[in-house]
N, C-alpha and C positions, 0 to 999 in steps of 0.2 A: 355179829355185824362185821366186826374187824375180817375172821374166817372167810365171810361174804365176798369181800372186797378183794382180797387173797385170790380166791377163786375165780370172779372174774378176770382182775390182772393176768393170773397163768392162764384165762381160758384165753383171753386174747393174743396175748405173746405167742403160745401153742397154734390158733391158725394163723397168725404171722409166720411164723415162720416157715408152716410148710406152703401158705400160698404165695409168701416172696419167692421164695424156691422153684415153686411153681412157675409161677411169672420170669424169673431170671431164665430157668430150662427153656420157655415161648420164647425169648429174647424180647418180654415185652415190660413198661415201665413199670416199678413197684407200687408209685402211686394208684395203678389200677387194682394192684391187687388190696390194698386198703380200703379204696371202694368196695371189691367186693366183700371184704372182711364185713364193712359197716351192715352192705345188703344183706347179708346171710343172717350176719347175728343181730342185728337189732330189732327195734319195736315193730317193724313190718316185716321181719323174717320169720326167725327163731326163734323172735323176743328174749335171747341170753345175756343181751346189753340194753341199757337204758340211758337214756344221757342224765346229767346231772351237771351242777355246776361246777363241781372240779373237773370233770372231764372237759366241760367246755372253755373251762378258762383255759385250763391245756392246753386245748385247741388253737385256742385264741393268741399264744405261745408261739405255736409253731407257723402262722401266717407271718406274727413280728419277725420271728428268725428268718423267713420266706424272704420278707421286704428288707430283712436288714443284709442277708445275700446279695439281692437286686441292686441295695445302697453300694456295694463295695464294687460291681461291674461297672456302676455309672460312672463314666467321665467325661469329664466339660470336652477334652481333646478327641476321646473316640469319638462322642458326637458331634462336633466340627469337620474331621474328617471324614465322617459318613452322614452328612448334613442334607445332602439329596436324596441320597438312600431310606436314610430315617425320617427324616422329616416331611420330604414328599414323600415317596411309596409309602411308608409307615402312619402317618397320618392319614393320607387318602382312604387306606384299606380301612383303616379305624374307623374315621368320619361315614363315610361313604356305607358301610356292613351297617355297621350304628342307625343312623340315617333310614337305610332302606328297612332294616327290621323294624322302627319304631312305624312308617308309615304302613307297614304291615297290620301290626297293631292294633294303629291306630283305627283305617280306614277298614281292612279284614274281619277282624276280630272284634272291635269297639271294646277295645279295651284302651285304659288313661296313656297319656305320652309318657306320662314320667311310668307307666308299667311298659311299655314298649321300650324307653331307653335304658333301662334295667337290664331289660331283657337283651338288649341292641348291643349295649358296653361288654356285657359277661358273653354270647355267643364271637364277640369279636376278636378276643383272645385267641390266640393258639398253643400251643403245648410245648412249651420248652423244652421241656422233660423229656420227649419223644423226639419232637425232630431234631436236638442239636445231639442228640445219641446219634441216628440213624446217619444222618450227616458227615458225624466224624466218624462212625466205624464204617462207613464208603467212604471216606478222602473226598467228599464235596460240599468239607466248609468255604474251599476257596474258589469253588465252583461259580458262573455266573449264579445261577440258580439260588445254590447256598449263601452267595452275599447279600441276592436280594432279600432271602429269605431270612436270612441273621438280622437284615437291617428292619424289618419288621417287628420281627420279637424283640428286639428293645426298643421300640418307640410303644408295641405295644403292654412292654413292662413299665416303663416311664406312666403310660396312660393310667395305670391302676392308680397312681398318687390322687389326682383330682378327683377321681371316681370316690376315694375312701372320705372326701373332702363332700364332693356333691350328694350322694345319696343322701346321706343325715340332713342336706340341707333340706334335700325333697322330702321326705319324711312327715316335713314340719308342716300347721296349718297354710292353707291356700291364700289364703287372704295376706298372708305377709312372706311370700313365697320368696319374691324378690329382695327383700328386706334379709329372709333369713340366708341367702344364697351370700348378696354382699358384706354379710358379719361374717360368716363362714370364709369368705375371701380375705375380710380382714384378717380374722386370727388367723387363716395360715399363715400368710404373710409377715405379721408382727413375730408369728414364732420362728417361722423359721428365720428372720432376719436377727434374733437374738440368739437361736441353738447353732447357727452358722458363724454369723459375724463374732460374738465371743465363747463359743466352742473350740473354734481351730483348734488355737494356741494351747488353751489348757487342757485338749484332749491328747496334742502330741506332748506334752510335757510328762504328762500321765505315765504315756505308755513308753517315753524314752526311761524313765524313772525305772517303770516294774519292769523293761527287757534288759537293764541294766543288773537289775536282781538275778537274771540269769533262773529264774522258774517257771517251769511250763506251767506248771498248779496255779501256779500266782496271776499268769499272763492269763490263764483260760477263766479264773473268776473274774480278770479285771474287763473281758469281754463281755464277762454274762452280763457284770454288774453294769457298763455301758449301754446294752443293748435294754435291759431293763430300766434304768434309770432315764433314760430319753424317752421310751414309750412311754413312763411314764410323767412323763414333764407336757408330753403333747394329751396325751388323755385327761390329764389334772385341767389342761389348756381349751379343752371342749372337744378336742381331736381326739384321731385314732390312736390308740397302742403299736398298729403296725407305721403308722407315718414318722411317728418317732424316731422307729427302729430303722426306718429306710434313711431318717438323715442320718445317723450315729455312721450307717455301714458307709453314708457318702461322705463325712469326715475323713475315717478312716484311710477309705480308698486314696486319700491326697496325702496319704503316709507309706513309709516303706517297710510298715507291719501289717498291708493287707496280705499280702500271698498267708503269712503266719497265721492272723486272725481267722481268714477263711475254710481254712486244714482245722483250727480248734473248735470251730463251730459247727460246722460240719454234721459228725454224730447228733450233736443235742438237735440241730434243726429238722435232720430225717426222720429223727424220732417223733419228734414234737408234730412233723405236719405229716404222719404219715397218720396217728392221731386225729389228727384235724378232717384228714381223706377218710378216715373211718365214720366219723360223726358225719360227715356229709353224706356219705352211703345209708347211715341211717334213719336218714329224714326220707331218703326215695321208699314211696309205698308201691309195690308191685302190685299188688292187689288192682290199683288204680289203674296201673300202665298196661297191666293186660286187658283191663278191661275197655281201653280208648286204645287199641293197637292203628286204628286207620291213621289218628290226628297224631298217634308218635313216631309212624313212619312218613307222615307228611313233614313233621317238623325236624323227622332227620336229614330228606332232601334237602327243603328250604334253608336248612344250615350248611351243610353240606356243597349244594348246589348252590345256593347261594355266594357264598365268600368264596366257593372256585372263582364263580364267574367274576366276580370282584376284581379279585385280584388277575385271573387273564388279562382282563382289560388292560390294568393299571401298566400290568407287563408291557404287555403291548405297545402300550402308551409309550414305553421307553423306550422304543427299536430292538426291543428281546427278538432271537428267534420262536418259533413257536413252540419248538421244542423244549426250551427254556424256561415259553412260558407258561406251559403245561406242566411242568416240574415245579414249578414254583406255586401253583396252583395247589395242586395234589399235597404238597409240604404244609401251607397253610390253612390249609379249608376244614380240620379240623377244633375241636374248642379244645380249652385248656387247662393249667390251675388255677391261674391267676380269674377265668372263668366261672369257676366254685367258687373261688371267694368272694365273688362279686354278685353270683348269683343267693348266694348264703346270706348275703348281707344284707338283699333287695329282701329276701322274701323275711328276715328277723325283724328288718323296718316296717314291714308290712307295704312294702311299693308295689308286690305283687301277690296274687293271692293264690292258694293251694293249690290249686288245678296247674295255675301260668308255672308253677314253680317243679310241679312233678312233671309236668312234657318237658318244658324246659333242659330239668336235669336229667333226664332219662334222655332225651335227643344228645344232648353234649357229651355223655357219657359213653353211649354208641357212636360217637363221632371218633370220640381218642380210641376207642376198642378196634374199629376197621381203618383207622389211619395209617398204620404202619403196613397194610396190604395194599392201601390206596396208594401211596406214594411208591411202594414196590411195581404196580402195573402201572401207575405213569411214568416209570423211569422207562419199562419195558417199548413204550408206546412211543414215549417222547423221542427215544434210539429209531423207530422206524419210522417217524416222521423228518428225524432230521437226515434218513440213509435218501428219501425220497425228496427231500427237499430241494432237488436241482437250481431252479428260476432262482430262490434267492444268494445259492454260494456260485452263480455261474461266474458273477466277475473276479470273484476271489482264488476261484480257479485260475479263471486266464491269467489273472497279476504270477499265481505261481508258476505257472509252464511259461510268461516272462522270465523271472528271475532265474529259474533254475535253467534256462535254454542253452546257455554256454559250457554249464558245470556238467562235466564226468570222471568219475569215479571217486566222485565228493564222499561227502558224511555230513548224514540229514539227523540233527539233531531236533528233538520234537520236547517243545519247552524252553523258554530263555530265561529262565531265571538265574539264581546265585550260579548252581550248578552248571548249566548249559550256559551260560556266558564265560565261565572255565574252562571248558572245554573248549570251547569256541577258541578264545586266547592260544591256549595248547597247539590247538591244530592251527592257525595262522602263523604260530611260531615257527613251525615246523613244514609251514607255506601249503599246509593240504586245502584244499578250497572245502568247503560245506555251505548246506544253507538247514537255514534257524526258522522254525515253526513257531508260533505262540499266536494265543490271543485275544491279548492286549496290546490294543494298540498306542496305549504309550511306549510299550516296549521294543515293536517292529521299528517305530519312529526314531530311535537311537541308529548312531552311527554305527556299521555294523567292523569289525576286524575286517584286516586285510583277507582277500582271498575267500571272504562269505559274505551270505546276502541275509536279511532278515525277511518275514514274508508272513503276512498275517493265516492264520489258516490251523485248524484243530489233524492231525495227523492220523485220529482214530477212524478217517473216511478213506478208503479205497482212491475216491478219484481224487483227495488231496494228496495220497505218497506217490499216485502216479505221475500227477503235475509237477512234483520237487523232486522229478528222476529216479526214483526208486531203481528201476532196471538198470540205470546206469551209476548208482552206488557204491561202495566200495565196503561200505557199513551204517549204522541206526546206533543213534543214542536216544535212549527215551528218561527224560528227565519230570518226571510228571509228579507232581503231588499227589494225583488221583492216581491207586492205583486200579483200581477200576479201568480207569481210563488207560494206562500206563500195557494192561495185560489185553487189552483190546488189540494195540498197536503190534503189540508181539504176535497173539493170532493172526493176525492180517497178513503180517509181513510173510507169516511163515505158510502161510497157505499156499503164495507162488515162489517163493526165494529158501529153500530148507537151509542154505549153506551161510545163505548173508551175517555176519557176525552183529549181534546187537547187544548194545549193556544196556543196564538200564540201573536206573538210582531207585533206593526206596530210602522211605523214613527209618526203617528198623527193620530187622529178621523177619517177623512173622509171617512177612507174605514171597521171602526168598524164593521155597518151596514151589509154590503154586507158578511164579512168574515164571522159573525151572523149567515146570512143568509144562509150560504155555511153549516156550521155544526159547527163551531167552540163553543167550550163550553164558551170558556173567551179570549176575546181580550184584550189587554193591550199596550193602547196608550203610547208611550216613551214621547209624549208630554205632557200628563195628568201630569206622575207622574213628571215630572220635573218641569212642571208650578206649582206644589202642594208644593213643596218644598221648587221653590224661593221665592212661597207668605209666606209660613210660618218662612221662612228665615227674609225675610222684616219687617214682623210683630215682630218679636224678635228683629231686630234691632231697631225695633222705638218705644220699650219699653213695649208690649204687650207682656206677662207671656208666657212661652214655654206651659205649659201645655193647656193653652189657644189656643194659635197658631196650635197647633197637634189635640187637639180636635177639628177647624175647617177641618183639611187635613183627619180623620179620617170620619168626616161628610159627605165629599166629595165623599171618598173610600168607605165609606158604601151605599151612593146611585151606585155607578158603577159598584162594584163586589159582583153579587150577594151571590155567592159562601163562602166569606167572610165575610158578612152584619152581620153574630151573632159573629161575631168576636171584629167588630170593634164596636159595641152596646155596650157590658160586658166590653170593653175598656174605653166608653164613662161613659158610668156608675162609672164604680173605679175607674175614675180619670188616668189613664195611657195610656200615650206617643204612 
């Protein structure tokens, strides 16, 4: 028996690992590959796994650890300050996906409301896991797109709390449906006004005590055992294991041991729900799905096409371009994790029955598998929609070929933020006129330096560097977060101006290279020069001569920028800082 159990654990670890690797080489989430671990080897595969109840408590593990992740993001202040974001966009899409699938359902299919809003709640979901990767490795979490799209995934991570609450209440007999919904409102409430109201204090006593102890060992059990010990207070309580774990991680979060807390937990949670993504794989019978191929690629559109069209709308609604709001689309309109688990929990309730629960999971699963190509050919799409988009950037044009009509032999800086308002300062210092791209329009709204104009308008379009003088420049700063967007600008510029001198700012080295490569005359990693600092910082703290310490950092800067190298030489030389 024991030998048994051996064998299974190394069988599964053994294709872990090579189809994480797998997945990591696609650049695609590992979650999927756990699914397919489940599909292959489970009771509708291979039959090399079988569930059991230690595996599913496991499981069951790794959702708390899920929710208690979730717990440590939420905060009362992020969400105030993205209160339109989240709470309209993010609700509407919820409501509204929710909403129209269950009347699908309902009137479609004649299948019950509460198996339609099962169904409605877990398609409504999107994939964390996938789009805030995708996101940040393009430089468009700060994107319009990406904000809206960030403001959604937390309202619709917030929404799993009530769902973990509602389902069990639906569950219950009909006849006291009502009855069981508002005792279920009750005990959340009551709990969580006593795991909240006197948790705070004796949860941060706790951990100010064990980080005093100075143990990592010590601080990583005192996690477990929190995260454990509150699931377990709400499931003793009639509630979930994971609602628990999602207040402990919102306690937390109002401390200044979550960044630590969340690094310690980490491992155990990937582990735990990557588990959990296996056991759901294993519930999908293929047998089934091949053999209803019509009504599972019907229900891939309808999810698909569906929560696009949703969310364009919603976009819409907010004065997005359509460019924007075609990105935003594509980013969301697949399902998610927080999806499986809700859908896992309808069909263990029995709110839906085998059939609803196999297209179901088969559609949502093909949803996250072609998401990361869908949001690739809408970014593609979105780009030509907004090069053609004249009618609506006509007056933002003219305002530019306003502003910029005096100025020549400026310097068009594209981006106002930390950066390019530095620059800005610099060059009015030194009385050179420029004008300043951005947009956000709180930011054009600002008084701009002497001797520059501020001027709404994205700088990666042709007819906007034409309007802010380009011909008549003298040089280009691109200060852009995206660099995406960032190496556009260089293209551009370089296709009619070879000689025009441009810099441009990145986050870090990686994408030096490429920018180089694009046409950029000097790139200037923000990571260089502040790792250049702290070391010459350090170095003066630990007794090494300033002039010493600068003559390294100057060492540095004169291998990087060539532009500067007889600068920082004649520096080295005299002796001077």
């Amino acid at each position: 028996m024991q030998s048994n159990t051996v064998l299974v654990v190394l069988m599964l670890l053994s294709a872990a690992l090579v189809v994480v690797f797998v997945a990591r080489k696609c650049r695609l989430p590992s979650l999927l590959a756990y699914l397919a671990i489940g599909i292959a080897l489970g009771p509708h595969g291979l039959k090399l796994l079988s569930e059991t109840a230690e595996v599913e408590t496991l499981a069951e593990f790794g959702v708390a650890f899920l929710m208690f992740s979730i717990g440590l993001e939420f905060s009362i202040g992020k969400l105030r300050a993205m209160q339109s974001m989240v709470l309209g966009f993010g609700g509407g899409q919820v409501l509204l996906t929710a909403a129209a699938t269950t009347a699908v359902a309902l009137f479609g299919y004649g299948q019950r409301w509460e198996s339609g809003l099962v169904v409605g709640m877990a398609v409504a979901m999107s994939s964390t896991a996938i789009v805030a990767r995708m996101l940040s490795e393009r430089f468009e979490l700060h994107s319009r797109s990406g904000r809206q799209t960030m403001g959604v995934l937390l309202f619709q991570d917030i929404a799993v709390v009530p769902c973990l609450i509602l389902f069990p209440a639906l569950a219950r007999p009909q006849d006291d449906l009502g009855q069981a919904i508002l005792i279920a409102a009750a005990q959340t409430i009551v709990v969580l006004a006593v795991l909240i109201g006197l948790g705070k204090r004796p949860l941060r006593m706790l951990l100010d005590l064990v980080a005093h102890r100075r143990s990592e060992e010590l601080f990583v059990l005192t996690t477990l055992w929190i995260v454990l010990a509150l699931g377990y207070a709400t499931h003793a309580a009639g509630l979930s294991l994971a609602l628990g774990a999602f207040i402990g991680g919102m306690l937390i979060s109002e401390t200044m041991y979550r960044h630590q807390v969340e690094a310690d937990i980490r491992p155990f949670r990937d582990i735990l729900l990557g588990l959990f993504f296996v056991t759901v794989g294993m519930m999908l019978d293929l047998s089934y799905v091949l053999s209803h191929i019509p009504l599972l690629l019907l229900a891939v559109f309808l999810l698909i096409g569906g929560k696009a069209a949703v969310v364009l709308l919603l976009s819409r609604s907010t004065g997005s371009s359509l460019d924007v709001c075609l990105r935003t689309a594509a980013q969301l309109s697949q399902a998610g994790e927080f999806g499986l688990v809700l859908i896992q929990l309808g069909f263990e309730l029995k709110l839906i029955g085998d059939d609803v629960f196999q297209v179901t999971l088969s559609a949502m699963l093909i949803s996250m598998f072609v998401a990361p190509f869908l949001i690739e050919w809408a970014t593609r799409l979105s780009g030509q929609l907004a090069k053609g988009d004249w009618a609506h950037k006509a007056k933002a044009i003219h305002d530019i070929a306003v502003g910029a009509f005096s100025m020549d032999q400026h310097v068009i800086i594209c981006g106002y933020g930390k950066t390019g308002e530095r620059v800005a300062r610099f060059l009015s210092a030194e009385e050179i006129s420029f004008v300043a791209l951005d947009l956000n329009p709180a930011t054009v709204k600002q008084a701009a330096p002497p001797h520059g104009v501020l001027l709404f308008g994205s700088a990666d379009r042709p007819e906007v560097l034409k309007a802010a003088g380009l011909s008549r420049s003298r040089g280009v700063v691109v200060a852009y977060h995206d660099v995406h967007s960032a190496e556009r600008v260089v293209r551009l510029i370089r296709q009619d101006f070879p000689a025009l001198p441009i810099v441009v700012r990145v986050a870090d080295e990686g994408a030096v290279a490429r920018l180089k490569s694009a046409g950029a005359t000097e790139v200037v990693p923000e990571v260089l020069e502040g790792s250049l600092m702290i070391a010459a910082e350090v170095l003066v703290q630990l007794g090494v001569p300033v002039e010493q310490a600068m003559r390294r950092v100057r060492s540095v800067r004169a291998e990087r920028y060539a532009s500067l190298r007889r600068f920082y030489d004649a520096s080295a030389e005299q002796g001077k800082p």
